[in-house]
N, C-alpha and C positions, 0 to 999 in steps of 0.2 A: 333491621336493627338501628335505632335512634340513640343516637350519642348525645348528652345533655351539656351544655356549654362548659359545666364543673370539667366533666369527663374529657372533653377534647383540651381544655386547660389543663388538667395533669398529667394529659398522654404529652402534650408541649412540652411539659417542666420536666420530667423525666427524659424526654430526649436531648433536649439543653443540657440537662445535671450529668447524663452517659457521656455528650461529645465532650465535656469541661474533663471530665475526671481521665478521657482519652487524653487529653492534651493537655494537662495541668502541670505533668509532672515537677509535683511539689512544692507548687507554689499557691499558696493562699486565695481563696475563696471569695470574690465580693459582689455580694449576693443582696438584691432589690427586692423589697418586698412594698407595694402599694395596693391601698385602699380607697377608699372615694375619699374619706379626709387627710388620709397621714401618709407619709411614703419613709422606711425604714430600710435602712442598709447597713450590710454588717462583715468586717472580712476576716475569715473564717480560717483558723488552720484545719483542715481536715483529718491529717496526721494524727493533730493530738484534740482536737475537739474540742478546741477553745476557741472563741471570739476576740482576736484580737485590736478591734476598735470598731465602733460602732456610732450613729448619730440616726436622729430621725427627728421629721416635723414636729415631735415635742418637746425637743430639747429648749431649756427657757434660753439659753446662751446663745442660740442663732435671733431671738427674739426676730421672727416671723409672723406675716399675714395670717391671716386667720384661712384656712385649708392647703390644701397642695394645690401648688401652684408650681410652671415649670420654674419660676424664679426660687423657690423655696427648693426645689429638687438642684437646683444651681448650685446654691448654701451649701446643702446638704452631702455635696458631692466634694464641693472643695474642703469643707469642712471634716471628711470623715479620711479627705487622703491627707489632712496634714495631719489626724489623727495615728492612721496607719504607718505613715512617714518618721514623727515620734518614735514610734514603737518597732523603729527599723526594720518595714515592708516597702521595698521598692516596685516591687513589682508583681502583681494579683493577676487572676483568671476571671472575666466578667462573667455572672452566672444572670443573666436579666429574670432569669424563672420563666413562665409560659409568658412571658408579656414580649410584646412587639418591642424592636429596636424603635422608639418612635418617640417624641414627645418627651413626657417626665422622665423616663427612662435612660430618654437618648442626653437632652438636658445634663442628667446625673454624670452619665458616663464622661461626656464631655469636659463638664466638670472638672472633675478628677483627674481629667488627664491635664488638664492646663494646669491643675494643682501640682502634679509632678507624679502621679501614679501611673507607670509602663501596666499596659494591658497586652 
C-alpha cells in the first residue's frame, strides 16, 4: 500500500487539527495556509465559525516582494496579531496544518509572538 505525498499531508493535518481541538479549549484558531507563491493565515473562532482577522502575501497594505519569502511570512505574522489584537484575541492555538515547524511557518509564528499573540 503506497501513500501519495497529498495523502501523507492530510493524515498530518488531521492529526495537528485532533491534538489543537484536544487542547484548545476555546480559544481561537490560527491557522497557516502556504503555497509555492503566497502564504495566508487566518485566526479562526471555531465556536461560531467565523474568521476573525486574517492577512496574507496579497494584501496591497504590507506592500511586499514579489513571492513568499520568510521575511514576508515575518510581515505577515506581526501583521495579522495586531490584526487579531484589534479585535480582542489575546491569545490563539497555532494550527501550522501538515506543514513542518520550520522556515515560513516557523518565521510566522515567531512573528506573532513578538507582536504580542500568547500561543
Amino acid at each position: 500500500m503506497t501513500n501519495s505525498t497529498r495523502d501523507l499531508f492530510e493524515r498530518r493535518k488531521q492529526r495537528t487539527r485532533s491534538d489543537i481541538r484536544k487542547k484548545a479549549k476555546g480559544l481561537p484558531r490560527l491557522s497557516v495556509f502556504k503555497s509555492e507563491k503566497h502564504i495566508y493565515v487566518q485566526v479562526i473562532d471555531d465556536t461560531t465559525g467565523r474568521t476573525l482577522a486574517s492577512s496574507s502575501s496579497l494584501d496591497k497594505g504590507l506592500k511586499l516582494a514579489k513571492g513568499s519569502t520568510i521575511e514576508a511570512a515575518q510581515k505577515i505574522g506581526a501583521d495579522v496579531a495586531k490584526k487579531a489584537l484589534a479585535a480582542k484575541v489575546k491569545e490563539v492555538v497555532f494550527d501550522r496544518g501538515g506543514y513542518i515547524y520550520h522556515g515560513r511557518v516557523k518565521a510566522l509564528a515567531e512573528s506573532a509572538r513578538e507582536a504580542g499573540l500568547k500561543f
